[in-house]
C-alpha positions, 0 to 999 in steps of 0.5 A: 828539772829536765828542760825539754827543748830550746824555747824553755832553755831559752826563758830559763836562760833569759829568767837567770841573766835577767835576775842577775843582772838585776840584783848585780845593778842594785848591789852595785848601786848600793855602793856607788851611784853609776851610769853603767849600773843604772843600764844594768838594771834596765838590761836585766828588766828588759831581759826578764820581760823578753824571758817572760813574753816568750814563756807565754808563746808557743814554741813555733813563734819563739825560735827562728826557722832556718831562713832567719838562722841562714840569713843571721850566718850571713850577716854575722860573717859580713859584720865581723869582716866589716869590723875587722876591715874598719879595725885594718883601715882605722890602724894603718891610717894612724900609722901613716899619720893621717889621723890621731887616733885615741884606743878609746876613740877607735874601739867606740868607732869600732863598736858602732860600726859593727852594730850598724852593719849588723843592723843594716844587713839584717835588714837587707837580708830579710828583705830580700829572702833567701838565696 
């Protein structure tokens, strides 16, 4: 099979992860009942959903154009860096001794703020166009 261009490597790729995580979550279940294989299940049915409705658009909807790859550039870069600021902050405070921090306490923190400020200067950067 010759994939032709990046919306069918798109949907091949998405169809393959979503069928492994799949059958991945339902073996694991098989073994032991957990949360986090529950979650894999519905994040390979979601993937194989957004892998299906992309087959059935035409390439132009599917794949973003440059505006929305510059814009993504630039909140990847400004996320990553608000991470590794939060990351500097939250380390030298538990140095100093302000705060008790726990790693697992610390890396969910961590985490969230790295998804909201994706999110949020995702926003702001499709709202105000390109520069």
């Amino acid at each position: 099979m010759k994939i032709r261009n990046h919306k069918e490597a798109f949907v091949i790729g998405g169809l393959l992860a979503g069928t492994v995580m799949v059958l991945g979550g339902i073996i694991n279940c098989l073994h032991s009942y957990d949360f986090k294989h529950c979650f894999l299940i519905w994040v390979g049915l979601i993937m194989l959903g957004s892998a299906l409705y992309a087959m059935r658009r035409p390439e132009t909807e599917v794949l973003p154009d440059e505006r929305t790859e510059r814009n993504s550039q630039k909140v990847g870069y400004a996320a990553f860096w608000i991470i590794v600021m939060s990351g500097g902050l939250m380390l030298l405070a538990d140095e100093r001794g302000l705060c008790n921090l726990e790693l697992r306490g610390a890396l969910s923190a961590i985490l969230l703020i790295g998804v909201f400020s994706f999110v949020i200067l995702g926003w702001y950067y499709n709202r105000i166009g390109g520069e």
